[in-house]
C-alpha positions as CSV (number, residue, x, y, z in Angstrom):
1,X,-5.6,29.3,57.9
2,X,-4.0,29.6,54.3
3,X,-2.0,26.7,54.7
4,X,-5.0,24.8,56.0
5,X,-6.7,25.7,53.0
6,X,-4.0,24.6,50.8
7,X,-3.4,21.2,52.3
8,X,-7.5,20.7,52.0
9,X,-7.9,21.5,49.1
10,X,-4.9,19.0,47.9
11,X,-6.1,16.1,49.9
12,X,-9.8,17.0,48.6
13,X,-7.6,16.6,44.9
14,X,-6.4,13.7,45.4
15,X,-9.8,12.2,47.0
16,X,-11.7,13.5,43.6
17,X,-9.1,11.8,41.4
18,X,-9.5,8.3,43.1
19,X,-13.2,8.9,42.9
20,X,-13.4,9.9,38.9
21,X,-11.0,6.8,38.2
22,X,-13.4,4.5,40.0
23,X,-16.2,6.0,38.4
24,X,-14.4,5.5,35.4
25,X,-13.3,1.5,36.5
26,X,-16.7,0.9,38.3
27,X,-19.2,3.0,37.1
28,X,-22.0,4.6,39.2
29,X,-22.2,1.1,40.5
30,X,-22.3,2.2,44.3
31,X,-25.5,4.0,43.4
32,X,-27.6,1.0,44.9
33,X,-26.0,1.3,48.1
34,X,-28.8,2.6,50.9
35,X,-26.8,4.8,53.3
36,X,-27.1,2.2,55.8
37,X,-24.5,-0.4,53.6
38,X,-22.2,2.8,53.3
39,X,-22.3,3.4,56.9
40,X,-21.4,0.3,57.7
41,X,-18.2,0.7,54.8
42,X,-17.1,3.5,56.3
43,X,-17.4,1.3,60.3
44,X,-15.0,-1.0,58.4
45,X,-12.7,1.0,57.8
46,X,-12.5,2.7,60.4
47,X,-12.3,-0.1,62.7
48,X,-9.3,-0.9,60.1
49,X,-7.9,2.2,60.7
50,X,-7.8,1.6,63.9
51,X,-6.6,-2.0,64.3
52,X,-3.5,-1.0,62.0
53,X,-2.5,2.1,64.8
54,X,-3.1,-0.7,67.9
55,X,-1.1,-3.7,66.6
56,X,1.1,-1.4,63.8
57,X,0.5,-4.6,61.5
58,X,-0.7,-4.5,58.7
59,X,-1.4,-8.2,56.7
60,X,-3.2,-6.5,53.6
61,X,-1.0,-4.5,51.2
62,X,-3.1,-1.3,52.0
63,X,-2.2,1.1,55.0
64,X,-3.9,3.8,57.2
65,X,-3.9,6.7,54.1
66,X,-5.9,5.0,52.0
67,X,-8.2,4.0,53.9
68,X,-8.6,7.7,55.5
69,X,-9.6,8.6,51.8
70,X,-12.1,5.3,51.3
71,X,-13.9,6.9,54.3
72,X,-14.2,10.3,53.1
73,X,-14.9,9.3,49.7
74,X,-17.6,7.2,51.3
75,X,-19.4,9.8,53.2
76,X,-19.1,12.2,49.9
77,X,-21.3,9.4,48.2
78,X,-23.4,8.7,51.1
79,X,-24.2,12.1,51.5
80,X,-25.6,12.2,47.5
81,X,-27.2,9.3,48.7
82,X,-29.3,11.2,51.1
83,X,-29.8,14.0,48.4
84,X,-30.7,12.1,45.5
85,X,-32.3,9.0,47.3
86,X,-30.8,5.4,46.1
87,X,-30.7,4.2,42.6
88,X,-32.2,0.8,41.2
89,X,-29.2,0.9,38.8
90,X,-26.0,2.4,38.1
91,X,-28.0,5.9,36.8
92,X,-25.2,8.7,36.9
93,X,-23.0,9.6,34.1
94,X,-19.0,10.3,35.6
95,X,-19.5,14.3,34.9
96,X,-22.6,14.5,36.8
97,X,-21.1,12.4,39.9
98,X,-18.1,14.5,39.9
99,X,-20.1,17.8,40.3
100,X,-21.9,16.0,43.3
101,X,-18.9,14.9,44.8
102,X,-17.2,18.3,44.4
103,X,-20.3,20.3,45.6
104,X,-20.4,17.8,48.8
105,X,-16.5,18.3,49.4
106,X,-17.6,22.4,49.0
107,X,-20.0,22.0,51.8
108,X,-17.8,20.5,54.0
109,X,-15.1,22.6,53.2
110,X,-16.9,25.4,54.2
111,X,-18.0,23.7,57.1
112,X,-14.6,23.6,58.4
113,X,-13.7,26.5,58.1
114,X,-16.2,28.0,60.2
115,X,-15.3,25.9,63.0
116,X,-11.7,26.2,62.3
117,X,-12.6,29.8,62.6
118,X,-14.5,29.2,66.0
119,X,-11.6,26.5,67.0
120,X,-8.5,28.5,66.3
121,X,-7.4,25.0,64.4
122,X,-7.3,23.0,67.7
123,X,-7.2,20.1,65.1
124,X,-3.5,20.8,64.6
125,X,-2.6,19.6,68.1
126,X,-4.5,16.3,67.9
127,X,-3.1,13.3,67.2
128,X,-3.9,11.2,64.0
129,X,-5.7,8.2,66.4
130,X,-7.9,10.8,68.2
131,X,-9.1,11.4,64.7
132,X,-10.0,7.7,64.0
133,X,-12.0,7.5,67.5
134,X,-14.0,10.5,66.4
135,X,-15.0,8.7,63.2
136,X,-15.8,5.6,65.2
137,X,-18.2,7.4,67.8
138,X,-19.5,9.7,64.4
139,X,-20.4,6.0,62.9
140,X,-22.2,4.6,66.4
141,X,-23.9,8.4,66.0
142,X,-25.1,7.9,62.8
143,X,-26.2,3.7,63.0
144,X,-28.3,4.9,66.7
145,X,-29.8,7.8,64.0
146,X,-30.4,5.5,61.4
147,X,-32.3,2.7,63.8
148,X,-34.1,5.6,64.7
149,X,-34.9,6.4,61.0
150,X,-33.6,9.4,61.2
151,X,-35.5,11.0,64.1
152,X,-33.5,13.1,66.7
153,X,-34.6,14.7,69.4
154,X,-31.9,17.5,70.2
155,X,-29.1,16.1,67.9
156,X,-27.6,17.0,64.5
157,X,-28.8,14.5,61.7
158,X,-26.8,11.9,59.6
159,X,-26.0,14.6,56.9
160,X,-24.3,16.5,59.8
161,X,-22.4,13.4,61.3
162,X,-20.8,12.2,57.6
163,X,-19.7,16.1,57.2
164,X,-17.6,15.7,60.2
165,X,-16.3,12.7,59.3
166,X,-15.0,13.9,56.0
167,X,-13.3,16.9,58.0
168,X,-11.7,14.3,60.6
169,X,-10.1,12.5,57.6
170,X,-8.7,15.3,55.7
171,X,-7.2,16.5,59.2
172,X,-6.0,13.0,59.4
173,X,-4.8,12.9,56.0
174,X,-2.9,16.3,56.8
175,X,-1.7,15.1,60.3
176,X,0.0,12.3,58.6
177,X,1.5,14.0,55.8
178,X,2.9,16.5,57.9
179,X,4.6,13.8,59.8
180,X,6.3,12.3,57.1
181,X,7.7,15.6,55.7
């Protein structure tokens, strides 16, 4: 479990650093968004994702790892979203978004490790594509919920889904490093 630890918290790094330099490029500008428009992101790329590990062609100078950390940076800010509500305007100073983002990435941190816990780190024997199907039926979970405005009957809510999510792509994110090492 240590070494899942320390690969998390490095890809959960590197995730914060592309998030504070867009804040810093963009702003808070992705404050408007209703979860809804960041759902449907995240679909994106994910269906990206998984287009590029079907046809292993890639015609935009991006590949699979950054778009791994576009979706989990996504879900961090879709999950403020459903904290904070949405914003008329850009209203959050850089500090303030990066102690939301971080205590997001904290809950799903600890998040998985209970169910790494519970799991034994099954995660570990899954390939990096399994991953990206996981997202994509997390998504169809989390659009159905959203029709729905939010009612379930027996099933976790959209706070619940987007926490998976961000797990799935820092196990993808590992997956893949560990391949190329």
């Amino acid at each position: 479990m240590e070494k899942t630890i320390s690969q998390y918290n490095q890809v959960m790094s590197k995730c914060k650093d592309i998030f504070s330099n867009k804040m810093k490029d963009y702003g808070a500008s992705w404050r408007v968004l209703r979860t809804k428009s960041l759902t449907d992101q995240i679909f994106i790329k994910a269906n990206r994702i998984r287009t590029l590990e079907e046809t292993g062609v890639t015609k935009v100078d991006e590949g699979i790892e950054p778009e791994f950390i576009g979706i989990i940076n996504y879900c961090l800010m879709a999950l403020i979203q459903l904290n904070l509500g949405v914003s008329n305007n850009a209203d959050m100073k850089t500090d303030d978004a990066d102690e939301h983002f971080t205590n997001q990435f904290d809950i799903a941190f600890n998040l998985m490790k209970a169910k790494n816990h519970d799991y034994g780190e099954a995660w570990r024997d899954m390939r990096v594509s399994s991953f990206t199907d996981l997202i994509l039926v997390k998504l169809l979970r989390i659009k159905q919920i959203e029709d729905n405005k939010g009612k379930t009957v027996v099933s976790e809510g959209i706070d619940a889904n987007y926490l998976d999510i961000v797990n799935y792509g820092v196990f993808a994110l590992i997956q893949m490093q560990e391949q190329e090492g």
